[in-house]
N, C-alpha and C positions, 0 to 999 in steps of 0.2 A: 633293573630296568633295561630292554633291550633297546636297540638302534633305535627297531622301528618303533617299541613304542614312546620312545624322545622323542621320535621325530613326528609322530602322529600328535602326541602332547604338544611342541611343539607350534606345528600350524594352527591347528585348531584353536589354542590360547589364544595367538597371537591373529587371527584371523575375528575370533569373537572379540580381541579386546578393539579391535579397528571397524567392525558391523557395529560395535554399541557405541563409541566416541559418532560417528553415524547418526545412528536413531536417537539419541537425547540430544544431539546436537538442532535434528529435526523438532523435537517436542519443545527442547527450549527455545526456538526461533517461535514457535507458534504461543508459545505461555506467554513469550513479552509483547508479541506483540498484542496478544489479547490485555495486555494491563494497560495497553495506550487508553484507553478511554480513561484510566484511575488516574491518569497523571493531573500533577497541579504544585497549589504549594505548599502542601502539605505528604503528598507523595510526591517524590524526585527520580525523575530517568534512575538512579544511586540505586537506589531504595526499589524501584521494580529491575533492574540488572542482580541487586543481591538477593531478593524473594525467588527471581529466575534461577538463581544457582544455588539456593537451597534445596530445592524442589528436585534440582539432578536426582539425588541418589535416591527416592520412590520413583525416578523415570527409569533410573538404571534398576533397579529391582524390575519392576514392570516389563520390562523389555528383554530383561537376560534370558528366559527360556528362548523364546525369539532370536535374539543375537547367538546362543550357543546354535540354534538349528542352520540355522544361514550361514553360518560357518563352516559348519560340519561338512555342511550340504556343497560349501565352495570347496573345502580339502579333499573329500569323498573324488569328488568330479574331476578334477586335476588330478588328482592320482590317476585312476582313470582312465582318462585322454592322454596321459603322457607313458602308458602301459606299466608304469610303477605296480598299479595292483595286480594285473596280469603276470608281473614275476612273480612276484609275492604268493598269489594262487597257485602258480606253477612251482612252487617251491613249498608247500603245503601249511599255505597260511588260511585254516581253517574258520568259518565266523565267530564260532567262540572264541577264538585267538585274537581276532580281531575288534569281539569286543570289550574282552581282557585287554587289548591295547589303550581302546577308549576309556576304560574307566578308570584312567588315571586323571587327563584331561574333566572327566565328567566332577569326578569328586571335588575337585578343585571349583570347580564352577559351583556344585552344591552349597560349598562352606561359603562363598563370596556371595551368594543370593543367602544365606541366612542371616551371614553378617551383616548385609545393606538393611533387609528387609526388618528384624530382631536392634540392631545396635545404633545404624548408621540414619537412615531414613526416617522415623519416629520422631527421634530429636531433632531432627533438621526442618522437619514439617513443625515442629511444634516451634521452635523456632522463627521461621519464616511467616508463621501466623503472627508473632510478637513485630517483625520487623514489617508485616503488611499495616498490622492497626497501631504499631506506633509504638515508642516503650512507655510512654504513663496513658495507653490508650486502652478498651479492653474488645477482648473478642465476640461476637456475638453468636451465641448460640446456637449449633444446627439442632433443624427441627421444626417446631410451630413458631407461625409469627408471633404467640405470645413468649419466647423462649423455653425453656426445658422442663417437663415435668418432671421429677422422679418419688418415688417413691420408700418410703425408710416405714420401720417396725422399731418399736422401742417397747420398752416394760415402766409405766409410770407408777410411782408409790401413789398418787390419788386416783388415779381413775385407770388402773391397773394397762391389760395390752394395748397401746392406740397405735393407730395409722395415722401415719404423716405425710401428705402430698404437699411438695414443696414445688413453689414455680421460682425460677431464676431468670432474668433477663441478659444478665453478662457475666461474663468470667475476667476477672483482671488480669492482663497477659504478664503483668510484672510480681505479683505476689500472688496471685491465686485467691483477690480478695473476690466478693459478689457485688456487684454493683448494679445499679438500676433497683426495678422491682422486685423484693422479694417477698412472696405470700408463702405460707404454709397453712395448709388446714389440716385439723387433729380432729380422727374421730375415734370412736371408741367400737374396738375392732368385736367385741359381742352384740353389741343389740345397732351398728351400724352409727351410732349418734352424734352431732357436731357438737363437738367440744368447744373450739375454739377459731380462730382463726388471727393469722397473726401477719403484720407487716412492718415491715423494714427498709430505710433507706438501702443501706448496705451491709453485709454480713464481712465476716473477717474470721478463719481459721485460726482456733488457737491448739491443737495439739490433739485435744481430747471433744473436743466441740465446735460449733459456733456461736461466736459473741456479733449481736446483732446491732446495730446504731440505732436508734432513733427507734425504736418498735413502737408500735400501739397494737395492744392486746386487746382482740374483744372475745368474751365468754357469753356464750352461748346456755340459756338452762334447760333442764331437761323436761320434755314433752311429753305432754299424757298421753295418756292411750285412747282415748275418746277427746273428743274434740268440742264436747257441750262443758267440759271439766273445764273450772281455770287451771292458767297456768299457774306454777308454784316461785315463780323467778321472774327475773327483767335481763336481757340483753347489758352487759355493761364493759365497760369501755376503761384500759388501763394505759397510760404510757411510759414509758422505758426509756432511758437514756440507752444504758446498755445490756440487752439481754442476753444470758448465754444458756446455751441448749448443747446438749448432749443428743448425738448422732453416728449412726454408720454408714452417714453418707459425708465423703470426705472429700478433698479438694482434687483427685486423683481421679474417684468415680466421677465428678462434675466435668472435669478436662476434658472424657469420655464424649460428653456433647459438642465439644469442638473437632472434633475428628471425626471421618467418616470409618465407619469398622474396619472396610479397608484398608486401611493408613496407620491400623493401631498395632502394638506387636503383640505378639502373644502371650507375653506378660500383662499386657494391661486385658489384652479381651478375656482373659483366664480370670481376674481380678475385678473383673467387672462381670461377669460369669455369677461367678459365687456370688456379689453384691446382688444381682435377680434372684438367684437361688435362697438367697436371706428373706428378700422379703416377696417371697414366691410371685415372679412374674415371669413373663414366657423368656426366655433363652435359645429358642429352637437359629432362631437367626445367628445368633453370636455364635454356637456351638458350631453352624454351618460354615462361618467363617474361619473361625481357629483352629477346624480341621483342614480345612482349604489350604488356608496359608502355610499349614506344616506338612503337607504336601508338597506345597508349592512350586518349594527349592529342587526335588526331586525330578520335577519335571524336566530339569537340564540330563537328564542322565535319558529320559523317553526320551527327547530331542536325538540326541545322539543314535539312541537304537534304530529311530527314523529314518535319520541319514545315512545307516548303514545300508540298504539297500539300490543308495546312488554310486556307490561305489563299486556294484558288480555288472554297470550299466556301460559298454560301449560308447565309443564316439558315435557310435552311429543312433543311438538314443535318443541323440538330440546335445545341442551346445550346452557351455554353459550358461548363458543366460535363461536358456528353455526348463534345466533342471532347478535354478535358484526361483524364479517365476512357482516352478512345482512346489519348492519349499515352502514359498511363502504362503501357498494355496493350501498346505497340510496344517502350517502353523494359526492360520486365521480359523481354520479347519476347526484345529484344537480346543484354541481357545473359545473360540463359541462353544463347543462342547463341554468346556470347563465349566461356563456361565449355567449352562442347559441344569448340567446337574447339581451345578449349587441351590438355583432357586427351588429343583427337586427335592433335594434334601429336605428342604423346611415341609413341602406338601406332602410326601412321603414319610411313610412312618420305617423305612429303613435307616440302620445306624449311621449316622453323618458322614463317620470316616470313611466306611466304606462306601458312600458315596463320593466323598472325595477322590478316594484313592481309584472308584471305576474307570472316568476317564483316560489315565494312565495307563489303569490295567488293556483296556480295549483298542488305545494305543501302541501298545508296546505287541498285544496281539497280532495287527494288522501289521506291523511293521517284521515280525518274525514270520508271517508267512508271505506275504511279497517276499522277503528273501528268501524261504522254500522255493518260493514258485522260480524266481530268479537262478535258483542253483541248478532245478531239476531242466528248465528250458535247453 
Protein backbone atom coordinates (compact mmCIF):
# COMPACT_ATOMS: atom_id res chain seq x y z
CA UNK A 1 0.00 0.00 0.00
CA UNK A 2 1.29 3.46 -0.87
CA UNK A 3 1.36 6.73 1.14
CA UNK A 4 -1.31 7.96 -0.42
CA UNK A 5 -3.43 5.32 -0.44
CA UNK A 6 -2.95 5.06 3.66
CA UNK A 7 -3.64 8.24 3.66
CA UNK A 8 -6.78 8.39 1.59
CA UNK A 9 -7.85 5.05 3.56
CA UNK A 10 -7.15 6.72 6.23
CA UNK A 11 -9.49 9.88 6.21
CA UNK A 12 -12.13 8.52 4.77
CA UNK A 13 -12.46 5.65 7.59
CA UNK A 14 -12.00 7.91 10.03
CA UNK A 15 -14.15 10.61 8.67
CA UNK A 16 -17.27 7.90 7.97
CA UNK A 17 -16.63 6.42 11.36
CA UNK A 18 -17.39 10.22 12.82
CA UNK A 19 -20.55 11.05 10.02
CA UNK A 20 -22.22 7.66 11.35
CA UNK A 21 -21.58 8.11 15.38
CA UNK A 22 -23.62 11.48 13.84
CA UNK A 23 -26.51 9.97 12.22
CA UNK A 24 -27.50 7.06 14.61
CA UNK A 25 -26.85 9.43 17.13
CA UNK A 26 -29.66 11.61 15.35
CA UNK A 27 -32.17 8.49 14.77
CA UNK A 28 -31.57 7.22 18.33
CA UNK A 29 -32.50 10.72 19.85
CA UNK A 30 -35.66 10.47 17.68
CA UNK A 31 -36.43 6.45 18.45
CA UNK A 32 -36.65 7.33 22.21
CA UNK A 33 -38.07 9.88 22.18
CA UNK A 34 -40.96 8.36 20.13
CA UNK A 35 -41.16 5.54 23.04
CA UNK A 36 -42.12 8.31 25.48
CA UNK A 37 -45.70 7.73 25.12
CA UNK A 38 -44.93 3.52 25.92
CA UNK A 39 -43.49 4.52 29.15
CA UNK A 40 -45.19 3.49 32.53
CA UNK A 41 -44.73 0.59 34.91
CA UNK A 42 -44.31 -1.90 33.18
CA UNK A 43 -41.92 -0.23 30.57
CA UNK A 44 -39.04 1.82 32.28
CA UNK A 45 -37.04 4.95 30.86
CA UNK A 46 -34.16 1.33 31.34
CA UNK A 47 -36.01 -0.76 29.20
CA UNK A 48 -36.72 2.04 26.29
CA UNK A 49 -32.79 3.54 26.54
CA UNK A 50 -31.76 -0.43 26.08
CA UNK A 51 -34.54 -1.17 22.98
CA UNK A 52 -32.84 2.50 21.74
CA UNK A 53 -29.54 0.77 21.68
CA UNK A 54 -30.29 -2.25 20.20
CA UNK A 55 -31.82 -0.86 17.44
CA UNK A 56 -28.21 1.10 16.61
CA UNK A 57 -26.63 -1.42 14.55
CA UNK A 58 -29.93 -1.71 11.72
CA UNK A 59 -29.49 2.32 12.17
CA UNK A 60 -25.89 1.84 11.31
CA UNK A 61 -26.45 -0.51 8.49
CA UNK A 62 -29.13 1.95 7.10
CA UNK A 63 -27.06 4.77 7.12
CA UNK A 64 -23.56 3.38 6.06
CA UNK A 65 -23.82 3.95 2.31
CA UNK A 66 -24.80 7.52 3.40
CA UNK A 67 -22.04 8.01 5.98
CA UNK A 68 -19.27 6.37 3.55
CA UNK A 69 -20.60 9.23 0.73
CA UNK A 70 -20.50 12.18 3.14
CA UNK A 71 -17.22 11.36 3.98
CA UNK A 72 -15.88 10.81 0.93
CA UNK A 73 -17.33 13.82 -0.18
CA UNK A 74 -15.57 15.71 3.02
CA UNK A 75 -11.89 14.09 2.18
CA UNK A 76 -12.41 14.52 -1.71
CA UNK A 77 -13.11 18.52 -0.97
CA UNK A 78 -10.11 19.16 1.45
CA UNK A 79 -7.85 17.65 -0.60
CA UNK A 80 -8.91 19.79 -3.03
CA UNK A 81 -9.01 23.22 -1.45
CA UNK A 82 -5.84 22.69 0.27
CA UNK A 83 -4.17 21.83 -3.54
CA UNK A 84 -3.18 18.23 -2.15
CA UNK A 85 -4.82 16.79 -5.31
CA UNK A 86 -3.59 19.39 -7.69
CA UNK A 87 -0.08 17.84 -6.81
CA UNK A 88 -1.08 14.70 -6.99
CA UNK A 89 -2.59 15.31 -10.62
CA UNK A 90 0.51 17.08 -11.52
CA UNK A 91 2.46 14.22 -10.59
CA UNK A 92 0.29 11.84 -12.75
CA UNK A 93 -2.18 10.65 -10.29
CA UNK A 94 -4.55 9.30 -12.86
CA UNK A 95 -8.45 8.29 -11.88
CA UNK A 96 -8.04 4.96 -12.08
CA UNK A 97 -5.18 5.33 -9.60
CA UNK A 98 -7.20 7.16 -7.73
CA UNK A 99 -9.83 4.71 -7.59
CA UNK A 100 -7.46 1.97 -6.95
CA UNK A 101 -6.63 4.11 -3.87
CA UNK A 102 -10.30 4.16 -2.81
CA UNK A 103 -10.92 0.64 -2.94
CA UNK A 104 -9.26 -0.06 -0.12
CA UNK A 105 -11.23 2.20 2.17
CA UNK A 106 -14.37 0.88 0.04
CA UNK A 107 -13.88 -2.78 0.84
CA UNK A 108 -13.52 -2.27 4.16
CA UNK A 109 -16.75 -0.54 4.58
CA UNK A 110 -18.32 -3.38 2.24
CA UNK A 111 -17.37 -6.16 4.94
CA UNK A 112 -18.82 -3.89 8.03
CA UNK A 113 -22.16 -3.25 6.22
CA UNK A 114 -22.43 -7.11 5.65
CA UNK A 115 -21.48 -7.79 9.00
CA UNK A 116 -24.09 -5.40 10.70
CA UNK A 117 -26.63 -6.00 8.27
CA UNK A 118 -26.12 -10.45 7.94
CA UNK A 119 -24.67 -11.07 11.84
CA UNK A 120 -24.88 -8.03 14.01
CA UNK A 121 -28.51 -6.31 13.37
CA UNK A 122 -30.88 -9.35 13.03
CA UNK A 123 -30.15 -10.55 16.57
CA UNK A 124 -30.29 -7.23 17.98
CA UNK A 125 -33.73 -6.43 16.37
CA UNK A 126 -34.89 -9.61 17.41
CA UNK A 127 -33.68 -9.01 20.62
CA UNK A 128 -35.02 -5.71 21.37
CA UNK A 129 -38.43 -7.04 20.33
CA UNK A 130 -38.05 -9.47 23.37
CA UNK A 131 -36.85 -6.56 25.80
CA UNK A 132 -39.91 -4.25 24.11
CA UNK A 133 -42.73 -6.89 25.14
CA UNK A 134 -41.07 -8.09 28.00
CA UNK A 135 -39.22 -11.62 28.72
CA UNK A 136 -42.31 -13.85 29.69
CA UNK A 137 -44.43 -11.35 27.38
CA UNK A 138 -45.08 -12.39 23.61
CA UNK A 139 -44.70 -10.55 20.47
CA UNK A 140 -47.44 -9.66 18.36
CA UNK A 141 -47.62 -10.52 14.87
CA UNK A 142 -46.96 -8.23 11.81
CA UNK A 143 -49.61 -8.23 9.55
CA UNK A 144 -53.57 -8.51 9.80
CA UNK A 145 -55.35 -7.48 12.94
CA UNK A 146 -56.42 -11.16 13.06
CA UNK A 147 -52.44 -12.05 13.25
CA UNK A 148 -50.46 -14.37 10.73
CA UNK A 149 -51.73 -16.45 8.13
CA UNK A 150 -49.50 -19.03 6.54
CA UNK A 151 -49.84 -21.60 4.71
CA UNK A 152 -48.14 -25.36 5.01
CA UNK A 153 -48.73 -28.65 2.41
CA UNK A 154 -48.34 -31.87 3.96
CA UNK A 155 -49.07 -35.62 2.66
CA UNK A 156 -51.87 -37.25 5.12
CA UNK A 157 -52.12 -41.33 5.26
CA UNK A 158 -56.20 -40.69 5.44
CA UNK A 159 -57.17 -38.07 3.33
CA UNK A 160 -53.94 -38.09 1.12
CA UNK A 161 -52.42 -34.13 -0.02
CA UNK A 162 -54.13 -31.45 2.32
CA UNK A 163 -53.82 -27.82 2.72
CA UNK A 164 -53.29 -26.26 5.99
CA UNK A 165 -54.01 -22.53 6.66
CA UNK A 166 -53.02 -21.92 9.97
CA UNK A 167 -53.92 -18.49 11.89
CA UNK A 168 -51.55 -17.45 14.85
CA UNK A 169 -52.22 -14.59 17.14
CA UNK A 170 -48.58 -14.34 19.01
CA UNK A 171 -45.23 -15.57 19.07
CA UNK A 172 -43.70 -16.20 22.51
CA UNK A 173 -40.49 -13.93 22.51
CA UNK A 174 -38.85 -16.32 25.22
CA UNK A 175 -39.27 -19.96 23.67
CA UNK A 176 -40.95 -19.54 20.41
CA UNK A 177 -44.13 -20.94 21.98
CA UNK A 178 -47.78 -19.74 19.94
CA UNK A 179 -49.95 -18.25 22.26
CA UNK A 180 -53.28 -16.67 21.96
CA UNK A 181 -55.51 -18.06 19.08
CA UNK A 182 -54.57 -20.68 17.10
CA UNK A 183 -56.90 -21.99 14.09
CA UNK A 184 -55.91 -24.27 11.24
CA UNK A 185 -58.09 -25.41 8.68
CA UNK A 186 -57.32 -28.65 6.44
CA UNK A 187 -58.60 -29.06 3.25
CA UNK A 188 -58.14 -31.40 0.93
CA UNK A 189 -55.96 -30.05 -1.96
CA UNK A 190 -57.98 -32.25 -5.05
CA UNK A 191 -61.43 -31.59 -5.07
CA UNK A 192 -60.79 -28.26 -2.73
CA UNK A 193 -63.05 -29.92 0.61
CA UNK A 194 -63.04 -28.85 4.30
CA UNK A 195 -61.67 -31.39 6.32
CA UNK A 196 -61.43 -30.01 9.31
CA UNK A 197 -60.81 -27.32 11.32
CA UNK A 198 -58.86 -27.09 14.43
CA UNK A 199 -58.20 -24.91 17.75
CA UNK A 200 -55.94 -24.32 20.30
CA UNK A 201 -55.18 -22.44 23.37
CA UNK A 202 -51.61 -22.56 22.63
CA UNK A 203 -49.09 -24.44 20.40
CA UNK A 204 -45.40 -25.37 21.60
CA UNK A 205 -42.52 -26.55 19.07
CA UNK A 206 -41.32 -29.88 19.74
CA UNK A 207 -38.60 -30.62 17.14
CA UNK A 208 -40.35 -32.52 14.39
CA UNK A 209 -43.82 -30.77 14.97
CA UNK A 210 -46.37 -29.07 16.92
CA UNK A 211 -47.82 -30.19 20.08
CA UNK A 212 -51.14 -28.17 20.60
CA UNK A 213 -52.80 -27.54 24.38
CA UNK A 214 -56.16 -27.80 24.83
CA UNK A 215 -57.44 -28.46 20.88
CA UNK A 216 -61.02 -29.12 19.86
CA UNK A 217 -61.21 -30.90 16.70
CA UNK A 218 -64.18 -30.40 14.57
CA UNK A 219 -64.55 -32.71 11.35
CA UNK A 220 -66.23 -31.72 8.88
CA UNK A 221 -68.23 -34.65 6.20
CA UNK A 222 -68.05 -34.78 2.83
CA UNK A 223 -70.80 -32.93 0.54
CA UNK A 224 -72.67 -34.25 -2.16
CA UNK A 225 -72.82 -33.04 -5.35
CA UNK A 226 -76.30 -32.11 -5.60
CA UNK A 227 -77.90 -30.52 -3.00
CA UNK A 228 -81.52 -32.40 -3.07
CA UNK A 229 -79.17 -35.69 -1.77
CA UNK A 230 -78.79 -36.17 1.94
CA UNK A 231 -75.92 -35.77 3.58
CA UNK A 232 -74.05 -38.83 4.35
CA UNK A 233 -72.28 -37.52 7.95
CA UNK A 234 -72.80 -34.86 10.83
CA UNK A 235 -70.38 -32.13 11.81
CA UNK A 236 -68.74 -33.57 15.05
CA UNK A 237 -66.69 -32.29 17.61
CA UNK A 238 -63.31 -33.79 19.44
CA UNK A 239 -61.19 -32.58 22.27
CA UNK A 240 -57.68 -32.90 23.00
CA UNK A 241 -55.60 -32.21 25.81
CA UNK A 242 -52.51 -32.42 23.71
CA UNK A 243 -52.35 -32.55 20.05
CA UNK A 244 -49.26 -33.07 17.95
CA UNK A 245 -49.16 -32.35 14.14
CA UNK A 246 -46.42 -32.69 12.01
CA UNK A 247 -45.35 -29.53 9.80
CA UNK A 248 -43.10 -27.44 7.67
CA UNK A 249 -43.93 -24.71 9.17
CA UNK A 250 -41.53 -24.20 12.07
CA UNK A 251 -40.73 -21.63 14.73
CA UNK A 252 -38.17 -19.80 12.33
CA UNK A 253 -40.59 -19.41 9.43
CA UNK A 254 -43.31 -17.92 12.23
CA UNK A 255 -40.46 -15.40 13.70
CA UNK A 256 -40.58 -14.23 9.93
CA UNK A 257 -44.06 -12.34 10.95
CA UNK A 258 -42.31 -10.46 13.60
CA UNK A 259 -39.91 -8.88 11.42
CA UNK A 260 -40.37 -6.65 8.49
CA UNK A 261 -38.31 -8.22 5.38
CA UNK A 262 -36.27 -5.42 5.74
CA UNK A 263 -34.81 -6.23 8.92
CA UNK A 264 -34.35 -9.94 8.11
CA UNK A 265 -30.86 -11.37 6.92
CA UNK A 266 -30.47 -13.18 4.11
CA UNK A 267 -30.33 -16.24 5.69
CA UNK A 268 -33.73 -16.20 7.05
CA UNK A 269 -35.41 -14.44 3.61
CA UNK A 270 -33.54 -17.37 1.54
CA UNK A 271 -35.20 -19.78 4.18
CA UNK A 272 -38.32 -18.53 4.04
CA UNK A 273 -37.99 -18.19 0.26
CA UNK A 274 -38.01 -21.86 -0.18
CA UNK A 275 -40.66 -22.22 2.66
CA UNK A 276 -43.25 -20.15 -0.19
CA UNK A 277 -41.59 -22.14 -2.80
CA UNK A 278 -42.85 -25.47 -0.86
CA UNK A 279 -46.08 -24.61 -0.60
CA UNK A 280 -46.34 -22.55 -3.86
CA UNK A 281 -47.06 -19.01 -3.03
CA UNK A 282 -45.95 -15.85 -4.56
CA UNK A 283 -42.05 -14.91 -3.58
CA UNK A 284 -41.70 -12.11 -6.12
CA UNK A 285 -41.41 -9.64 -2.97
CA UNK A 286 -39.02 -11.61 -0.90
CA UNK A 287 -36.91 -12.39 -3.89
CA UNK A 288 -36.98 -8.49 -4.44
CA UNK A 289 -35.55 -7.96 -1.23
CA UNK A 290 -32.73 -10.55 -0.85
CA UNK A 291 -31.39 -9.34 -4.04
CA UNK A 292 -31.55 -5.81 -2.56
CA UNK A 293 -29.92 -6.42 0.47
CA UNK A 294 -26.95 -8.31 -1.18
CA UNK A 295 -26.44 -5.57 -3.22
CA UNK A 296 -26.71 -3.42 -0.67
CA UNK A 297 -23.36 -3.40 0.94
CA UNK A 298 -21.93 -2.70 -2.38
CA UNK A 299 -23.34 0.45 -2.52
CA UNK A 300 -20.44 1.89 -0.33
CA UNK A 301 -17.96 1.22 -2.90
CA UNK A 302 -20.81 3.50 -5.70
CA UNK A 303 -20.67 6.11 -2.99
CA UNK A 304 -17.06 6.39 -3.24
CA UNK A 305 -16.97 6.43 -7.27
CA UNK A 306 -19.40 9.39 -6.57
CA UNK A 307 -17.33 11.26 -4.61
CA UNK A 308 -14.72 10.99 -6.78
CA UNK A 309 -15.57 13.74 -8.95
CA UNK A 310 -15.46 16.40 -5.90
CA UNK A 311 -12.17 16.03 -5.91
CA UNK A 312 -11.15 17.39 -9.35
CA UNK A 313 -13.55 20.36 -8.30
CA UNK A 314 -11.55 23.82 -7.39
CA UNK A 315 -12.11 26.24 -4.64
CA UNK A 316 -13.80 28.09 -6.65
CA UNK A 317 -16.69 25.38 -7.19
CA UNK A 318 -18.07 26.31 -4.30
CA UNK A 319 -17.03 25.65 -0.22
CA UNK A 320 -17.44 22.95 1.61
CA UNK A 321 -20.46 23.07 2.95
CA UNK A 322 -21.92 23.77 -0.70
CA UNK A 323 -20.32 20.42 -1.97
CA UNK A 324 -21.37 18.24 1.32
CA UNK A 325 -25.14 19.86 0.84
CA UNK A 326 -24.46 18.40 -3.05
CA UNK A 327 -23.67 15.05 -1.35
CA UNK A 328 -26.34 14.77 0.37
CA UNK A 329 -28.65 15.70 -2.67
CA UNK A 330 -27.05 12.75 -4.69
CA UNK A 331 -27.46 10.36 -1.72
CA UNK A 332 -31.18 11.04 -1.05
CA UNK A 333 -30.99 11.01 -4.79
CA UNK A 334 -29.88 7.43 -4.69
CA UNK A 335 -31.75 6.07 -2.52
CA UNK A 336 -35.03 7.02 -3.70
CA UNK A 337 -34.01 5.48 -6.74
CA UNK A 338 -33.04 2.28 -4.89
CA UNK A 339 -36.84 2.39 -3.52
CA UNK A 340 -38.00 3.15 -7.32
CA UNK A 341 -36.63 -0.06 -8.40
CA UNK A 342 -37.24 -2.23 -5.77
CA UNK A 343 -41.01 -2.02 -5.97
CA UNK A 344 -40.25 -2.34 -9.88
CA UNK A 345 -38.88 -5.48 -9.52
CA UNK A 346 -42.06 -7.02 -8.22
CA UNK A 347 -44.31 -5.22 -11.37
CA UNK A 348 -41.78 -6.08 -13.88
CA UNK A 349 -41.15 -9.20 -15.24
CA UNK A 350 -37.12 -8.46 -15.41
CA UNK A 351 -34.73 -10.56 -13.15
CA UNK A 352 -34.81 -9.01 -9.55
CA UNK A 353 -31.05 -8.88 -9.41
CA UNK A 354 -30.58 -7.10 -12.11
CA UNK A 355 -32.93 -4.80 -10.95
CA UNK A 356 -31.29 -4.57 -7.96
CA UNK A 357 -27.90 -4.20 -9.08
CA UNK A 358 -29.41 -1.20 -12.11
CA UNK A 359 -29.38 1.56 -9.76
CA UNK A 360 -25.85 1.06 -8.92
CA UNK A 361 -24.99 0.31 -12.32
CA UNK A 362 -26.69 3.93 -13.57
CA UNK A 363 -24.90 5.34 -10.58
CA UNK A 364 -21.68 4.57 -10.97
CA UNK A 365 -22.34 5.55 -14.85
CA UNK A 366 -23.14 9.21 -14.13
CA UNK A 367 -20.51 9.41 -11.63
CA UNK A 368 -17.79 8.28 -14.47
CA UNK A 369 -18.88 10.61 -16.78
CA UNK A 370 -19.16 13.84 -14.66
CA UNK A 371 -15.48 12.95 -14.24
CA UNK A 372 -15.07 12.74 -18.18
CA UNK A 373 -16.61 15.82 -18.39
CA UNK A 374 -14.53 17.25 -15.36
CA UNK A 375 -11.17 15.97 -16.89
CA UNK A 376 -11.75 17.14 -20.43
CA UNK A 377 -12.96 21.04 -19.20
Amino acid sequence: MSVISRQFAKDILLSTIFVLIVLIALFAFFDLIGQLDDLGADYTIGRAFLTTSLTLPSRAYEVMPLAVLLASVYTMSKWASTSEFTVLRASGCSPWRLARSLLIPGVICVLATYGLGEIVAPAAQRFAQEVRSGTNASLSIRGFASGAWVRDVINSPEDGRVERYINVRNLSASDRQLTGAWRMFEFNRDDGRLLRLVRAESGRWTGTGWELTNAVIIHYPAVTATKDAPQQGSVTTEHVDALKLTSTVNPDILSVMTTKSDRMSMDELNRFIEHLDQVHQDTEHYVSVFWSKAFYPFICLVMLAVAMPFAYMNARSGGMAVKIFCGVLVGIAFYALNNIFLYLSVLSSMPPALMAALPSILMCFAAALSLWWLERR
